[in-house]
C-alpha positions in Angstrom: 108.9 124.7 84.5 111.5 127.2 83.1 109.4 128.2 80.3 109.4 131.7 79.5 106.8 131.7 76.6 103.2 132.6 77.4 99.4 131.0 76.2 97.4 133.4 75.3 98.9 135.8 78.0 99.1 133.4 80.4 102.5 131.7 81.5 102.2 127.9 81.0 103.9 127.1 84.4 102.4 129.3 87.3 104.0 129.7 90.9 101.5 130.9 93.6 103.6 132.7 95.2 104.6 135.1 91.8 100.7 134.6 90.0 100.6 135.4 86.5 97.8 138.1 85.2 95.0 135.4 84.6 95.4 134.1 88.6 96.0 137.5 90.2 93.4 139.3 92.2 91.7 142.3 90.8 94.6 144.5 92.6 97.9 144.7 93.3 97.9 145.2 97.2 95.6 142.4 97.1 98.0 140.0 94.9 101.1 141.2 97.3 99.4 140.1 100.2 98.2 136.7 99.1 101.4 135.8 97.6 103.1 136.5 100.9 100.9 134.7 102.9 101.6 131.7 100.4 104.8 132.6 100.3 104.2 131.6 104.6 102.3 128.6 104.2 104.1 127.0 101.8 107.4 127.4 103.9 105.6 126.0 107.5 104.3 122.9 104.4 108.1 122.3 104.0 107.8 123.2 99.9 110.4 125.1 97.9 108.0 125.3 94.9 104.3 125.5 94.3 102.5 126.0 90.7 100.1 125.2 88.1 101.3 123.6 85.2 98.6 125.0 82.6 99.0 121.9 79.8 100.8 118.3 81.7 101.4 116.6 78.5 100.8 112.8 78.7 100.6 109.8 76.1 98.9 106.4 77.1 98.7 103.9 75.0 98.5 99.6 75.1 98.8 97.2 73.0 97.2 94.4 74.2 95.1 93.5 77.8 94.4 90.5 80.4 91.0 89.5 82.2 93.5 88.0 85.2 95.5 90.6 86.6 97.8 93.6 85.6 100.7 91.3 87.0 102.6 88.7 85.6 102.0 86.1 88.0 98.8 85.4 90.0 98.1 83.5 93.0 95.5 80.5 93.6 95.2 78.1 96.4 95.3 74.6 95.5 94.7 71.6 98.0 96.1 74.2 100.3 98.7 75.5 98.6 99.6 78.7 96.8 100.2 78.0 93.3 101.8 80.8 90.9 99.9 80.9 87.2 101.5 83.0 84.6 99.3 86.1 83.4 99.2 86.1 79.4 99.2 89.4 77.8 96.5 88.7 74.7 98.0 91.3 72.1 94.7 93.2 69.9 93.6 91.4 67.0 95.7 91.9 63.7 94.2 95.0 60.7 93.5 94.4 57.2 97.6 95.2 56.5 98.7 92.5 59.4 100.2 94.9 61.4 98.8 94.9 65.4 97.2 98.1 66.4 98.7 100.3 69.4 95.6 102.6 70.8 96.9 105.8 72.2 95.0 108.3 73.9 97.0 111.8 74.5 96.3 114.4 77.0 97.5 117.9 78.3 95.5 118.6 81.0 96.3 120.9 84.2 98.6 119.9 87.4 99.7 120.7 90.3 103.3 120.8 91.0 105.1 120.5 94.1 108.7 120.7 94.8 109.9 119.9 98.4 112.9 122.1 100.7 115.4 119.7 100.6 116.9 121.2 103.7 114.1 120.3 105.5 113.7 116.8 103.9 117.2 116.2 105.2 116.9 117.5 108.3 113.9 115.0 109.1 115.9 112.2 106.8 118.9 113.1 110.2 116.0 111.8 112.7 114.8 108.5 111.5 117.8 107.0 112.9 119.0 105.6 108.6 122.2 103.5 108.3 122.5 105.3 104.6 121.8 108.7 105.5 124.4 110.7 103.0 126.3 113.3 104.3 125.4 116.5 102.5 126.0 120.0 103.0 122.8 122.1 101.9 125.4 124.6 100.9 127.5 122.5 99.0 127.3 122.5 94.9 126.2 118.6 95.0 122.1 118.6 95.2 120.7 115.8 97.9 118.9 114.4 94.4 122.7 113.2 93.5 122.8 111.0 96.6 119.5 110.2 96.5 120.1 108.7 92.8 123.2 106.6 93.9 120.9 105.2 97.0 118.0 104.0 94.5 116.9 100.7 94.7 114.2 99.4 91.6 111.3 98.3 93.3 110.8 95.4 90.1 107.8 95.1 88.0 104.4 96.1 89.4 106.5 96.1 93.1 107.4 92.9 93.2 110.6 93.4 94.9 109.8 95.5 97.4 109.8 93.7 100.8 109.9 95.1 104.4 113.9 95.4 105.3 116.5 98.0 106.5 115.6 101.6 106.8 116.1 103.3 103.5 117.1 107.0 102.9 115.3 106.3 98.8 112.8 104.5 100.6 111.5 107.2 102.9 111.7 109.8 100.7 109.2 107.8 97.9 106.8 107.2 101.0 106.8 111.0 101.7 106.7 112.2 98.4 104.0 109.2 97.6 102.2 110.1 100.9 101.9 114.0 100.1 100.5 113.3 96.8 97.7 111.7 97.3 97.0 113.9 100.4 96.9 116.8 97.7 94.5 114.7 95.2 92.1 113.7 98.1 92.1 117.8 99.0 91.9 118.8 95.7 89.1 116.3 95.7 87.2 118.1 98.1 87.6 121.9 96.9 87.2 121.1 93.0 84.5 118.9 92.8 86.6 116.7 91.1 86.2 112.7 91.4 88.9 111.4 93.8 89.2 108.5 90.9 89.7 111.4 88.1 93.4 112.6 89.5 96.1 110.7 89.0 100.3 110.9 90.2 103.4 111.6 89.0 106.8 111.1 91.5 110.1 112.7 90.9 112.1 111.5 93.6 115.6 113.2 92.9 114.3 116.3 92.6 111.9 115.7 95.9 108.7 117.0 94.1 105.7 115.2 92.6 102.9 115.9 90.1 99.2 115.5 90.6 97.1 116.0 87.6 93.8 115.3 86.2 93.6 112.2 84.4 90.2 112.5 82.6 89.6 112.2 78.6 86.9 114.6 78.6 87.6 118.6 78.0 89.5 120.2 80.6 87.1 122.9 81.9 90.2 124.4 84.4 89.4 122.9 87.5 92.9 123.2 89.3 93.2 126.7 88.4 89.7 127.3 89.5 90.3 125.7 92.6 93.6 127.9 93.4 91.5 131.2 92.1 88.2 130.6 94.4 90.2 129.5 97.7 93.9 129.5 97.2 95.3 129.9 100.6 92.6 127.8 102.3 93.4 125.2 100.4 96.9 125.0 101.4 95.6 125.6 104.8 93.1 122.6 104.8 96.3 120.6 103.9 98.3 122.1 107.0 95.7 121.0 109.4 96.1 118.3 111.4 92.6 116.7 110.7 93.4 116.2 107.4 95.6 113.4 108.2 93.1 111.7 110.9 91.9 108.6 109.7 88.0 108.0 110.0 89.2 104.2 111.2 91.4 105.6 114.3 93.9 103.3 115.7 92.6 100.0 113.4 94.4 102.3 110.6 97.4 103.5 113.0 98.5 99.4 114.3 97.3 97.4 111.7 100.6 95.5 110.9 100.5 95.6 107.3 99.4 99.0 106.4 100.1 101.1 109.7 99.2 104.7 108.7 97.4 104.0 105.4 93.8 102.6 104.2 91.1 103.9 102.3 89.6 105.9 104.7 92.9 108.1 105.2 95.3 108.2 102.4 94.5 105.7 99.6 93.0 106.4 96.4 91.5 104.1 93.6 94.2 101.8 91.9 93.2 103.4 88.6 94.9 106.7 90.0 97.9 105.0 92.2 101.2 105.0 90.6 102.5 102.3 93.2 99.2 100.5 93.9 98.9 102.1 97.0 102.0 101.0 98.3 105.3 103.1 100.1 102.3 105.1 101.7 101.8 106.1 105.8 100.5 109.2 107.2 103.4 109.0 109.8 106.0 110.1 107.7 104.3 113.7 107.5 102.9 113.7 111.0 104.6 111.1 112.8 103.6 107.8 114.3 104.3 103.9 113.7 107.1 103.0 111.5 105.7 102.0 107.7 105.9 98.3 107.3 108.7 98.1 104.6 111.1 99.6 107.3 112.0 96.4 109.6 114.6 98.6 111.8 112.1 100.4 113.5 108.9 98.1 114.0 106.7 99.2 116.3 108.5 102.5 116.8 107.3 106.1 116.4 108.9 108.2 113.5 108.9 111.7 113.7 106.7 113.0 110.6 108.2 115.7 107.8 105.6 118.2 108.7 106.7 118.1 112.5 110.2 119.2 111.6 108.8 121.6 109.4 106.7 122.9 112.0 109.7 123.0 114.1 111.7 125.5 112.4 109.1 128.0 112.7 108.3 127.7 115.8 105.1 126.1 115.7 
């Protein structure tokens, strides 16, 4: 993100509001203006940093693969009971030399990268009513990510240890951070043309910010930055209104007990593309509504959403 070395005169991580020469409009009153209005938008969306990271370097690889399940245990029902099998991982077959092959597939594709104000996460962290709430001072030299660090909590393999309990400063913020991600992949869906199972997540909780990328092996033809180039500010815009977080399944979505605020036809994506299987996810903690299931303090209890408090502080 701090990189100050170009590609081929363009910078490799881009902010939208300060566009390099390859993003820029044809003139300068034009860039000023459009970098203010993001500049706007971005601040009512409760972000401290927007961009285009030009090459996201990943590395996949596997050594091995199960026709079961991705998990290590799997559930049947037996005489009418629920039995646990174990999932075995079949490693590839051996080479020639006896050594077991690792198949890697590397990628550098484009990304979005967003980076939330953590003023503003706090100050909507102050009304959920947490037992663990920190208490920070935004103008301290400590960073809310330090807290946030001391509060995590490992979910366990594939989520196996996450359960519905207390409500949970590290908690919240994953399902906001998890939440606004796939918002931005099912948007970026829309304006690219790209296939919602095509993008894929990344999650940086301590620094409140995420990643959302495309995940395809085929050539990179610059569909992010094409996206930002053709409609820039609308696109930030689609994501500011409040349809986009209506779900086509209305209140079924909104009270169903064990995903309130979250199911395909809202904010899930493909499990290929999910980094938490589509869990940790509800539309209410960015525009308020019934509690997500994990938190068991506030069942059946409106939140307020991030988006509302950001609204808030300009007036909106």
């Amino acid at each position: 993100l701090d990189a100050v070395v170009s590609l081929e005169g363009r910078a490799q991580f881009v902010r939208f509001n300060h566009l390099d020469k390859d993003l820029s409009p044809k003139t300068e009153t034009a860039k000023g203006k459009q970098q203010a209005d993001t500049e706007r938008l971005m601040s009512i969306a409760g972000m401290s940093d927007f961009g285009l990271i030009r090459e996201f370097d990943l590395c996949r690889f596997t050594h091995g693969f199960t026709r079961m399940s991705n998990e290590p245990l799997i559930d049947k029902s037996e005489s009418g009971k629920v039995v646990h099998y174990p999932v075995r991982l079949n490693l590839f077959p051996t080479l020639g030399n006896k050594k077991r092959p690792i198949y890697v597939v590397t990628q550098a594709n484009e990304a979005f990268y967003v980076r939330l104000n953590p003023k503003v996460v706090y100050a909507w962290l102050s009304q959920l009513g947490l037992s663990d709430l920190p208490d920070w001072n935004p103008d301290g030299e400590l960073k809310l990510g330090a807290h946030l660090l001391q509060l995590a909590a490992p979910f366990g393999n594939y989520f196996s240890d996450l359960h519905p309990g207390p409500a949970s400063t590290y908690r919240y913020v994953y399902t906001l951070l998890h939440t606004y991600a796939h918002v931005f992949m099912r948007s970026i869906s829309e304006f690219s043309g790209l296939d919602l199972g095509s993008i894929s997540e990344y999650l940086f909780p301590a620094d409140l910010a995420f990643v959302v990328y495309r995940n395809g092996t085929t050539m990179d033809l610059g569909n992010l930055s094409a996206l930002w180039r053709n409609f820039n500010n609308m696109f930030l815009e689609h994501i500011l209104q409040p349809k986009t977080l209506m779900c086509g399944s209305g209140s079924l979505c909104d009270t169903n007990p064990h995903k309130p605020g979250a199911c395909p036809d809202c904010v899930m994506v493909p499990e290929t593309s999910c980094l938490a299987s589509n869990q940790l996810l509800s539309r209410a903690v960015l525009r308020g509504g019934p509690a997500p299931r994990e938190d068991k303090d506030h069942q059946h209890q409106e939140i307020v959403g991030f988006m509302d408090v950001a609204y808030a502080k300009h007036g909106l």
